[in-house]
N, C-alpha and C positions, 0 to 999 in steps of 0.2 A: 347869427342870422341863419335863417332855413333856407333854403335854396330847394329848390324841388324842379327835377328836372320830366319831363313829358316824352321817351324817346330815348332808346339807347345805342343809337347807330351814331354814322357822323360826327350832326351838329351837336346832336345831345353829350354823346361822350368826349368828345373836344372841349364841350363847354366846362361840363363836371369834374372831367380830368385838368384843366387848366387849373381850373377856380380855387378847386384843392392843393395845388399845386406853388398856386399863390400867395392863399389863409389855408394853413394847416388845421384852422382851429371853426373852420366855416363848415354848417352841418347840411351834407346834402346829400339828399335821397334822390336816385332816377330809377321813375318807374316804366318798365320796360313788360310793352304785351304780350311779347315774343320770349320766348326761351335762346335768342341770340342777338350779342352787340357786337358793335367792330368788327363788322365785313367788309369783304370787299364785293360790294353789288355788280361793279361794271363787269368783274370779273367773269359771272357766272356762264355767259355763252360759251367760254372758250374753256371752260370747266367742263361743260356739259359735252362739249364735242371731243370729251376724251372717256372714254368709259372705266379708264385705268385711276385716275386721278381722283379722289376724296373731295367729295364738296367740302367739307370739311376744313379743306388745304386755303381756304378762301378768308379764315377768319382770321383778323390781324392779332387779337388779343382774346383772348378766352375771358366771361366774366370772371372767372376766381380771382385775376391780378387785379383789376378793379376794385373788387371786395379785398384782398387781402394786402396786397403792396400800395396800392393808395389810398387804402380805406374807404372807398364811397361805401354809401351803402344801396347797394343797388338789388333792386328786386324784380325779378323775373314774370313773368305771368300776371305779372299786374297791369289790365287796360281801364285806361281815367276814361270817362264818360259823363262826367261833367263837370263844370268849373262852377261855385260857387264867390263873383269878386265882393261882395261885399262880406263876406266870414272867411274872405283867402285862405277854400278851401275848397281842393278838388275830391271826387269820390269817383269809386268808381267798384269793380268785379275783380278775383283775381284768377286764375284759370281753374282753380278749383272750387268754384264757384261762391266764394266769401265774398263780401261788402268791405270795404276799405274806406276810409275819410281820413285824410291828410291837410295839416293847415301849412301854409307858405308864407314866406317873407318876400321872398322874389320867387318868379315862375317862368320857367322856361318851354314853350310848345315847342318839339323838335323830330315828330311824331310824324314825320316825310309825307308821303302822296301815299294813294292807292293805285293800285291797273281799274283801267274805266273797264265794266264790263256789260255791254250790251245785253239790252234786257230782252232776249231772245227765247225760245222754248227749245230746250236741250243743252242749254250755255252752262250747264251745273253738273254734265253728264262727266264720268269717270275719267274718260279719256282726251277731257276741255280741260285744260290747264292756263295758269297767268304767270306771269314771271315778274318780280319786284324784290319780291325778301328772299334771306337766305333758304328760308322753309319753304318756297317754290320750289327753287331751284332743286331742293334735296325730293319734293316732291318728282318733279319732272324726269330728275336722272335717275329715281328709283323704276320708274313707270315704264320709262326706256329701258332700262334692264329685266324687268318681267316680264314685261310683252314682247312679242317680236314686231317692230314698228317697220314697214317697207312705206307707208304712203305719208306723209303730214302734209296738214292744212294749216297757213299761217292767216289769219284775220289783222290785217293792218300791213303796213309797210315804211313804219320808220327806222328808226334804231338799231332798236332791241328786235325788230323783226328782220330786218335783213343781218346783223350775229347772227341771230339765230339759225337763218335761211344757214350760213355758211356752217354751223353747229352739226346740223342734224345731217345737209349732205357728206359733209369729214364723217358721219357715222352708215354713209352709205344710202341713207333717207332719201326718196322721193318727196319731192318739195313743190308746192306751189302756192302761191301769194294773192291775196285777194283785198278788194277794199272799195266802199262804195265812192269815193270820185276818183274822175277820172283821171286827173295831173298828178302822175307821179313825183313824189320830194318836192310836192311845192313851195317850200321853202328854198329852193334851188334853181340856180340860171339852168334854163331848158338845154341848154347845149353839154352842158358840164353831167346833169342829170340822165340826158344819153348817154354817157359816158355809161355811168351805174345800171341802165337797164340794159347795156349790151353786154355788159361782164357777170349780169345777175343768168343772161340769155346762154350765154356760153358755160357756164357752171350748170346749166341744164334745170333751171328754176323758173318755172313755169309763173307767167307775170299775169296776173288779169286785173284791172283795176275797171271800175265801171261797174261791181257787183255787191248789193247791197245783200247780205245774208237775212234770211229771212226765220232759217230754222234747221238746228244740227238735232237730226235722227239717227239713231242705232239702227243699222245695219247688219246683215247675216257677216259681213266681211269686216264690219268697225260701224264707222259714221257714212254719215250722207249730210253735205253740207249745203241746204235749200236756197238759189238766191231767186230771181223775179224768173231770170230766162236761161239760169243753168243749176245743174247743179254738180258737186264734186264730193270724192269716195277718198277716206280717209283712216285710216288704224288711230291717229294722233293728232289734237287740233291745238295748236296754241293762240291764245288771245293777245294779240300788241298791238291795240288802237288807240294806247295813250295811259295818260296817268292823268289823275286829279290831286289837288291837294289837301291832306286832312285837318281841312276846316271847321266842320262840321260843329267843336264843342264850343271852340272859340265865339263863332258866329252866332249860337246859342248866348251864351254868353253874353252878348252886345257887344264884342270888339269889332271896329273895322275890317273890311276887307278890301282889298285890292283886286288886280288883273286876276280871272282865271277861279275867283273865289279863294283868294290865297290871302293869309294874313298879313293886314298890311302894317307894317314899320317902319322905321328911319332910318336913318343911317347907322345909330347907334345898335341897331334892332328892336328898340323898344315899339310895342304894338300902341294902341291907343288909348291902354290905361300904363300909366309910367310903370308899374310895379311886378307887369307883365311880360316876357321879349318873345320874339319866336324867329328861328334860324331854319335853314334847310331847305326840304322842299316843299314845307309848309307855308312858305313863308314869301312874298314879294323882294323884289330889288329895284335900284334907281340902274338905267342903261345909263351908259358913260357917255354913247352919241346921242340919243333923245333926248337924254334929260326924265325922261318921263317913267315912271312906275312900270314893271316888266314879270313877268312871272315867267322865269328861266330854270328849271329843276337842274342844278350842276354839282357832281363831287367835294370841286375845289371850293366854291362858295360855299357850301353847306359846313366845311371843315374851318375857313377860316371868320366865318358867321359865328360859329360855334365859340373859337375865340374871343372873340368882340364881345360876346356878352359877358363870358369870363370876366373879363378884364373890369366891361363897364358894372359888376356884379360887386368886385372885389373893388370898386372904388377908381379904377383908371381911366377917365374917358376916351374914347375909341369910335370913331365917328368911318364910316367906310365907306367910299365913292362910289362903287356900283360895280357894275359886272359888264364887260364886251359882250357876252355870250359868245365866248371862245369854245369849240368843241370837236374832235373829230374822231371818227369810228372806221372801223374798218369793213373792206367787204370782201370777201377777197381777199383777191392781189392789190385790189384800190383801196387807196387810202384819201377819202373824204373828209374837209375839213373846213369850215367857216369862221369868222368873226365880225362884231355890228349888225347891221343891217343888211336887209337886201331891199330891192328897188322899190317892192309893193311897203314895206315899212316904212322905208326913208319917206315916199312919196304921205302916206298916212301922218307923220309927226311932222308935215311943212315943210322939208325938205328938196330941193327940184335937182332931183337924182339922175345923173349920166351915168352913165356904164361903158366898156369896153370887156371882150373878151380874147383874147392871146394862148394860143399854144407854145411852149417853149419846149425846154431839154431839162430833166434833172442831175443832168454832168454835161461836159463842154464836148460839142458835137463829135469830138474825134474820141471821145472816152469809151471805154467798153462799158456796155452796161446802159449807157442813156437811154433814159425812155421817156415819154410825152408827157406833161405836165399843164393841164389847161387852169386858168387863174380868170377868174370872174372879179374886175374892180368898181369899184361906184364911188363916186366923190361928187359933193355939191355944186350945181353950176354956179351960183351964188357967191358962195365963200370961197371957193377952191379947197373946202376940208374934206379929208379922206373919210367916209362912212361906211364901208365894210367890202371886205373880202371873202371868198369863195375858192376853195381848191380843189383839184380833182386829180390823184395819178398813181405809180406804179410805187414813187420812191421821193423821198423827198417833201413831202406834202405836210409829217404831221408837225416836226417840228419850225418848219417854214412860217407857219400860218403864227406862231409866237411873235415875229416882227411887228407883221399890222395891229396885231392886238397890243402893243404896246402902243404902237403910235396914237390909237385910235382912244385911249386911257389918256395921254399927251393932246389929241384932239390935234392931230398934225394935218396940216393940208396935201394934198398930193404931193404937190412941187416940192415940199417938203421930205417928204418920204421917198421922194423919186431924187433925193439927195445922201440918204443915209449909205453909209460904209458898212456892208455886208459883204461876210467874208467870200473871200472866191478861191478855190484849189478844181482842176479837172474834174479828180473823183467826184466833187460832192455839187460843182453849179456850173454856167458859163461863166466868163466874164461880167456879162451885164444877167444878173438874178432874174429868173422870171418875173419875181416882185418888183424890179427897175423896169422893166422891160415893159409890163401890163401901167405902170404908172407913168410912164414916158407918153403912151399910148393915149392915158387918160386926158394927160395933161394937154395934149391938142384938143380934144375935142372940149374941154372948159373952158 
């Protein structure tokens, strides 16, 4: 059987490295647009904020071991641009500018997202950068080494933009953040959310949101970044107002799509023609507390997505329940961290969402070391089932946030949760867990 895979990061090389792994005697080709697979993407801000360290250092597996110790056969430079399903057969360009036509038995899209880039007048200039692939990243830290950067302009404020914030100040960088609405980390209880704009304040990172950019011009000094009623002076601009997912051939193509323009699939991953899958960040998931179709771009789902088609490829069925959207990043010293829902979603899929919010201790108040830990819970007044959790603090936070997302896969009720045995020692929590403490809380008011 052919197997052709679309994408050689993540899901794509999870999938092809599985599958082979499985049939030794299964022929499969990943065609990859980029001249690198098996990175580590999350990696690259805290790469960059080191000038000593080789982006380089970021790649898990070099292709030659793919090509040589498992045989794929994997080619480089080669981007598909279009899928033909009735001759199951994709074509496309390869970096040297050849035509390619490849036919397939099964097909895998796994060919991630793009950075959204605002279609602005000067967004193409030299010193406007996007960060996704490995080849940004080697972009950006080369461009930081040749120029001497004192000022950056960040366009957005999630993620990959406040890493960065903290990237480029570790490099000494003036920093300031821009974004046309106003609610900072919307996706975040506004109490918790102060938390991050006063740690982003004191790191000396300049917060404006409420600015919609208009147009980055060359300047005698660098840029000049135009919005309605101000404008800002910049050496370095980087772009992080989001990612899309690469749809685009598929959707061509006539297969479904889902949330977000993202291809949609099943639990097995299969898209809307069986012979088809697509994994990653291309790709939709079922949420574990909605029920409902979700487009969530995450490491771990993309890797073990990537699996599942393996499997259901080489003949094993493999059926996957969905994703919490468990995820936390750092800023700072804070360490933010979510899973499920929050109140404006729960409320959206039917749900009639309570909340409480609780400051605790991340060790037992007489501990050296304890520091503030605020935990945002929500659970149905309805059911009494837990729908998602919210973290905010110094220490403590990322791997804490693993409980609820278990529960919430279990589809536990508060009372529930507000009964589990989690561990307790000084060093590491109080007696009663922040996570008891915020669900004890909740559970009066259900």
């Amino acid at each position: 059987m052919r197997f052709v895979v679309v994408g050689g990061d993540a899901a794509g090389m999870s999938a092809a490295s599985r599958a082979k792994r499985k049939d030794p005697d299964i022929d499969i080709t990943v065609l990859e647009q980029s001249h690198d697979v098996s990175y580590s993407a999350c990696g690259m801000p805290y790469n960059i904020a080191d000038p000593e360290r080789e982006i380089e250092d970021l790649v898990v597996r070099p292709a030659h071991v793919f090509q040589k110790k498992i045989g794929l056969d994997l080619r480089l430079g080669y981007r598909v641009e279009r899928l033909d399903r009735n001759a199951q057969n994709v074509q496309g360009t390869t970096s040297q500018g050849e035509s390619f036509s490849l036919d397939y038995e099964k097909l895998l899209f796994a060919n991630g997202a793009s950075p959204v880039v605002p279609e602005i007048s000067g967004i193409d200039a030299p010193g406007v950068k996007v960060l996704k692939s490995l080849g940004h990243g080697r972009e950006i830290k080369e461009y930081l080494k040749t120029f001497k950067i004192n000022k950056a302009v960040i366009l957005g404020m999630g993620y990959i933009a406040l890493e960065m914030a903290e990237a480029l100040r570790a490099r000494d960088i003036e920093v300031q953040m821009i974004k046309p609405r106003q609610r900072f980390l919307p996706w975040l209880n506004e109490q918790l959310a102060s938390v991050v704009w006063q740690e982003l304040l004191e790191k000396q990172v300049g917060l404006f949101p409420g600015h919609e950019v208009k147009a980055i011009e060359k300047s005698d000094s660098g840029y000049e970044i135009l919005c309605k009623d101000n404008k800002f002076q910049a050496d370095f601009v980087l772009v992080a107002v989001g990612v899309e997912p690469n749809s685009q051939i598929a959707a061509e193509a006539g297969l479904d799509l889902g949330p977000c323009r993202s291809i949609s699939v099943d639990k097995g991953m299969r898209t809307s023609d069986a012979d088809i899958f697509a994994a990653g960040d291309c790709a939709d998931a079922y949420h574990v507390v909605s029920g409902h179709k979700t487009w969530l771009p995450l490491a771990l789902r993309a890797n073990r997505a990537g699996w599942a088609v393996a499997d259901n490829v080489t003949g094993s069925e493999v059926l996957l329940p969905g994703i919490a959207g468990t995820a936390v990043f750092k800023v700072f010293e804070l360490e933010v961290a979510k899973t499920g829902l929050n109140m404006e979603e729960a409320a959206e899929v039917g749900f009639q969402p309570q909340s409480v919010v609780i400051e605790s201790r991340s060790r037992a108040h007489a501990h050296p070391g304890s520091t503030s830990i605020q935990v945002h819970m929500i659970g149905d007044q309805k059911t009494g089932r837990l729908l998602g959790v919210q973290m905010v603090g110094r220490e403590g936070v990322a791997h804490r946030i693993n409980a609820p997302a278990v529960a919430l896969h279990k589809q536990m009720t508060v009372e529930e949760f507000g009964q589990t045995d989690l561990a307790y020692a000084p060093p590491f929590s109080p007696v009663w867990d922040p996570l008891l403490t915020t669900a004890n809380q909740l559970l009066k008011k259900l």
